[in-house]
N, C-alpha and C positions, 0 to 999 in steps of 0.2 A: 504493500500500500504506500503512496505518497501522502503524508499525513502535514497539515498546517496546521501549528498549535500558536497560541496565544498566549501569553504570561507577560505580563508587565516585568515582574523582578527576574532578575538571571543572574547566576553566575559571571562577572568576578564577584557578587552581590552576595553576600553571608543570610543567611537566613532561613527559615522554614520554604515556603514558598520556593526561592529559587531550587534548591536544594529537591523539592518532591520533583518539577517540572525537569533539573536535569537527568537526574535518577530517570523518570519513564521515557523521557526522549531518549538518552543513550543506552536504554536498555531495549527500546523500539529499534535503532538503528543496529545493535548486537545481532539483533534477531530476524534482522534483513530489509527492515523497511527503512522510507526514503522520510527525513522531517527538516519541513522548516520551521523555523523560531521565530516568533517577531515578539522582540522585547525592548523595554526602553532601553538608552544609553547608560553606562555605570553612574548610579549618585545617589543607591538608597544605602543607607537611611540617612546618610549626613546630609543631603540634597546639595551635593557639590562634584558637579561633571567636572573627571578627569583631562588634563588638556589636552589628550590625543584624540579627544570626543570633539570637544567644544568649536563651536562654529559648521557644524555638518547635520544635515537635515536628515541622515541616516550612515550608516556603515556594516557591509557585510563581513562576516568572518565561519569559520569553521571551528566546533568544540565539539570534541569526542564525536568527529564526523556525522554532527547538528550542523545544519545552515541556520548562523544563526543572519538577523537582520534586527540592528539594532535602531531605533529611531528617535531623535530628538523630543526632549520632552521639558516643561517651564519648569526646573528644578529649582528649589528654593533650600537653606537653611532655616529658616522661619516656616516654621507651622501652622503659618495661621489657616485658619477657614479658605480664606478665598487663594493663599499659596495652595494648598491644597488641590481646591477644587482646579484650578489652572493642570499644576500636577495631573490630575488624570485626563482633564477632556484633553490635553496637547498629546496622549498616550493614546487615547479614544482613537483623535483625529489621525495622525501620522500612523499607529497601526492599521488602521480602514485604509489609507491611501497604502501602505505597504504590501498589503493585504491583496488591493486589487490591480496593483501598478508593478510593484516588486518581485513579488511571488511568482513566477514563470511557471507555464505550465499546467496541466490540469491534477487536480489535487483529486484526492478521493474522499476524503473529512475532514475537517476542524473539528480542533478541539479547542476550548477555550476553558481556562482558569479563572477564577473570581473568589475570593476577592484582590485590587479593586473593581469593582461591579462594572466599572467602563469602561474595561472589556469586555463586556458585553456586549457595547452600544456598536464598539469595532466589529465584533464578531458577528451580528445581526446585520451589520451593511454588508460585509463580506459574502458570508453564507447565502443572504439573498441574489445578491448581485451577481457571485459569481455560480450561484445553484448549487452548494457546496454543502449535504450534510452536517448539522453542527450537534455537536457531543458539548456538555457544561456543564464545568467541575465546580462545586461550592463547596470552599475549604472552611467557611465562615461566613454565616449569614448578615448578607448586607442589604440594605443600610441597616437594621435590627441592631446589631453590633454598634455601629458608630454613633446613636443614639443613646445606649448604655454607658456607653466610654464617654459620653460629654460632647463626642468629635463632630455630630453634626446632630442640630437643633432648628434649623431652618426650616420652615414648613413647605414654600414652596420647593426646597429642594428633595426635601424629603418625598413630598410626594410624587414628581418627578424620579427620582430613583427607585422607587415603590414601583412605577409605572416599567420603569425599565426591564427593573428585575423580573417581575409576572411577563414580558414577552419574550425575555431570554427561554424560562422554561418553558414557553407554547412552546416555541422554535424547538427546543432541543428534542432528536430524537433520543436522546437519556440524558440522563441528568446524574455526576458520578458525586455522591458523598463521602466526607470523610470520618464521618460518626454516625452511632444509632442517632446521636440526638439530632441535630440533623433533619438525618430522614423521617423521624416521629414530624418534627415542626413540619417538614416541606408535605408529609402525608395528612394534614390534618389540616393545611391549605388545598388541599381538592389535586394535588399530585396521582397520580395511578401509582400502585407499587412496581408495575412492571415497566415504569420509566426511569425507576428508579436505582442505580447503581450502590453499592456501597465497598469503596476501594479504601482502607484507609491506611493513615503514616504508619513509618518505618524506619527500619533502618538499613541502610548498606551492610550487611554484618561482613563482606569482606574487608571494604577499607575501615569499617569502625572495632575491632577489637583492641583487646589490653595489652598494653605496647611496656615490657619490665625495664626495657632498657632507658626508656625518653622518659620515664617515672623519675628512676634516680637524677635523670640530667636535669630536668624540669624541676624539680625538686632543690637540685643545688643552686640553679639557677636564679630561682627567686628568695633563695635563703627560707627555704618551708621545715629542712631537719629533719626530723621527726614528727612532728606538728599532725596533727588530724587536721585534712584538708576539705572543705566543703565549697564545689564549686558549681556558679551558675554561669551559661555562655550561651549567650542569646542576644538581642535585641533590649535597650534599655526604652523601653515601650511605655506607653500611657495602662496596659491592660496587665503591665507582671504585676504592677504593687511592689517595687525591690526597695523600698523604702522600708518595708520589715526584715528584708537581708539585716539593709544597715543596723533596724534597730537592732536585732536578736546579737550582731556583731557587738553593740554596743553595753548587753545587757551580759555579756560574755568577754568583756576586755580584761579581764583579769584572767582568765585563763589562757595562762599562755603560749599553752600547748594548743589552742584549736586557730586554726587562722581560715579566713573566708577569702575564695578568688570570683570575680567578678569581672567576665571577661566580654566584651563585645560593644558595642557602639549602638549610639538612637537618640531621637529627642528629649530622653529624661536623662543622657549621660552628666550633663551640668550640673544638675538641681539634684542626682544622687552624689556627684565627687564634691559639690559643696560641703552636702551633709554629711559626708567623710571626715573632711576638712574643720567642717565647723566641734565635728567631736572629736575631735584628733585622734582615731582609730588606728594604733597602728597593726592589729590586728587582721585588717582587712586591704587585700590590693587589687588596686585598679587595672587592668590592663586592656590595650587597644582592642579590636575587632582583627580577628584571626583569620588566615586561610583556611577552606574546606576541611584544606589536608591534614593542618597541624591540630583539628580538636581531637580527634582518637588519643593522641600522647596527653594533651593538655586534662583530658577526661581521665586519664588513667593514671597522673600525678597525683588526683585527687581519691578523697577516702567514699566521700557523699557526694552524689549531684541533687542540685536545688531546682526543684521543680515549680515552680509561685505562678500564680494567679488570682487574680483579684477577687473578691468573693461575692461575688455577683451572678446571679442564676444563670444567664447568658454562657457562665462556662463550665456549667454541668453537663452541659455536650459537647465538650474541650476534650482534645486528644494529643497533647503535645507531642510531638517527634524528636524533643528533647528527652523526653524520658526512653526513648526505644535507643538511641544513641550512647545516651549512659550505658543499658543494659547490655546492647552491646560488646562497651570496653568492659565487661564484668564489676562497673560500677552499681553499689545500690542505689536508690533514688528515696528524698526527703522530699514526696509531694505534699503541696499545697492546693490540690487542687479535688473541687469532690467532683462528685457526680460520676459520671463514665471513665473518666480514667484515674481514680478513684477503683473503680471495679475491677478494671484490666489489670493494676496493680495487686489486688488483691488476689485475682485469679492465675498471676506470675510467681508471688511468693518475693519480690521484687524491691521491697521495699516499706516506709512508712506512710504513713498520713498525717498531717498536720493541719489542723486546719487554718483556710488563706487569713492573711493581715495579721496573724497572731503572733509578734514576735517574741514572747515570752514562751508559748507553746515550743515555738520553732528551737530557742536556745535550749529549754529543755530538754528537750528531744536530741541535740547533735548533742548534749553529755553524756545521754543512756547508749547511744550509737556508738561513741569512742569508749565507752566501759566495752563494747562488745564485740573485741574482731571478729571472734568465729562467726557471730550472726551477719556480721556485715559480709563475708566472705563466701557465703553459705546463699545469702541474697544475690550480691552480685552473679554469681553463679547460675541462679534460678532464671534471671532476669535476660543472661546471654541466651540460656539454651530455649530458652521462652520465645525471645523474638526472631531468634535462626528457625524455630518451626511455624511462628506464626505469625509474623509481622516482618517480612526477608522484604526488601525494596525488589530483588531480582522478580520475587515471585507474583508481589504485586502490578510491576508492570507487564506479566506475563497474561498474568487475571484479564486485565484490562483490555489487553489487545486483543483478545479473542472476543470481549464485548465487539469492541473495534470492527473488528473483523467481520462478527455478524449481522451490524448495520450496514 
């Protein structure tokens, strides 16, 4: 098949998102089909286009033998509302024109990723125009979500977006989920089940296992010792809450054996290394936004991975792909998150629960964890051989493409 996919974020781009989209395209391409990418130019999440981007209304290239096509987009540092909304419709518009101008050839489907949802609005000119099948992935129900989060309150946009999203699903001959929960919301809006896909995150378990040797290095490196190590690497997002990192960090400075890493980049990275700053932690280190390649090591220096999310019903059908990554590296995981992955955890043996915003829970919880190598050991364990049979990224893109296949 020649498949056109849609994904705003990509690769050199750190995060969930990019990461699900390369994983299925280079595992579509593995297994013999043809895919282009139309994604924007690198600058999430700092909103600052690299200078080999800047001034180019697009740029083709090849990754893990993806075409990709990248395309200019109003990137901002500033977050506000209307950077924002610029942000996607200039992604809208120049993916639609890629779509039907750049893409050579006759395709056999689209697929399109959401969230952001304007990809959609690309993917609905495309698919009609060019009569092209369209498949649509909802990793995060939107606008739903951005009104939870505070990120969008505007009526008429809302409702405009509202309007969007309901003709995405007409259009899609399926519709792939990443959670039961999810699928309950979209079935209980008048969805058929049999439109309904459910593919969800994972992990790479090849490139992500437990690496003994880059532990020690990584370990010397940032002067960690001995230390019980508790680490989160992700996105410094409006939705984790890492603001109870810090506290539980600060509710735990005296012990000087546990120290917290805090790895990755986003609009909250400011207003958390303040509050670093302002309680002069030195318990707790900051570090940049990482390569793909280097968190398997980075994950496996550490003793815990910090799983947070806000506690907000909206992410009781939250599935992070941070926690499949930990388990993975034979990491345990200290989720903050209930609901459904909340369950998967429990059904791993994988790990704890804590519940979100609580930093005194949370600091409790990592003193019962370091009283406990065998358990922690015993978890991590559970949690690798858990996601290699049932959550493998190979296998899920395998899943998919046979959907693929029989539209």
């Amino acid at each position: 098949m020649r498949i056109l996919y849609l994904s705003q974020y990509f690769p050199p781009e750190a995060g969930a998102t990019q990461t699900r989209a390369h994983e299925m395209a280079r595992n579509w391409v593995r297994l013999g089909h043809s895919v282009t990418l139309i994604a924007e130019v690198p600058n999430h999440p700092s909103g600052i286009i690299p200078p080999e981007y800047r001034g180019r209304l697009y740029a083709k290239g090849i990754l893990d033998g993806i075409e990709v096509i990248r395309v200019w987009v109003k990137a901002s540092p500033v977050k506000s509302f209307r950077n924002r909304i610029l942000f996607y419709l200039t992604y809208m518009l120049n993916a639609a024109l890629a779509g039907l101008l750049l893409a050579r050839g006759r395709y056999d489907l689209l697929y399109a990723s959401s969230p952001p949802l304007f990809v959609g609005g690309a993917a609905l000119a495309i698919s009609n125009l060019r009569r092209i099948p369209l498949v649509f992935e909802v990793r995060d129900l939107w606008p739903e979500s951005a009104v939870a989060l505070g990120e969008l309150n505007n009526r008429t946009a809302l409702a405009w977006a509202t309007r969007l999203e309901e003709a995405c699903y007409r259009r899609a001959k399926r519709v792939v989920v990443v959670t039961n929960g999810i699928r309950d919301s979209l079935l209980k809006r008048g969805l058929s089940e049999e439109k309904l896909v459910l593919v969800p995150n994972g992990a790479n378990v090849d490139m992500f296992r437990f690496d003994a040797e880059n532990r020690m290095r990584l370990r010397q490196q940032y002067n960690l010792g001995n230390a019980f190590v508790a680490i989160y690497a992700g996105i410094y997002g409006v939705a984790q809450g890492l603001e109870t990192i810090v506290e539980a960090a600060r509710f735990l400075r005296d012990e000087s054996d546990i120290h917290f890493l805090l790895v990755g980049d986003g609009p909250k990275k400011g207003e958390i290394a303040a509050l670093v700053e302002q309680y002069n932690l030195t318990n707790l280190t900051l570090l940049p936004e990482q390569p793909r390649n280097s968190i398997p090591a980075l994950l496996s220096a550490a003793d815990v991975a910090l799983i947070p999310l806000r506690n907000l019903d909206l992410f009781k059908g939250a599935l992070p792909s941070k926690m499949f990554d930990a388990w993975a590296c034979e990491r345990p995981v200290l989720l903050s998150v209930d609901g459904e992955a909340r369950q998967i955890m429990a059904q791993a043996g994988g790990g704890v629960f804590v519940p979100p915003e609580d930093p005194e829970a949370l600091a409790r919880e990592l003193l019962k964890l370091k009283s406990d190598r065998v358990m922690l050991e015993k978890m991590g364990h559970a949690g690798r051989e858990f996601t290699a049979q049932e959550f493998s990224r190979q296998a899920q893109a395998e899943k998919l493409l046979d959907i693929l296949q029989a539209i």
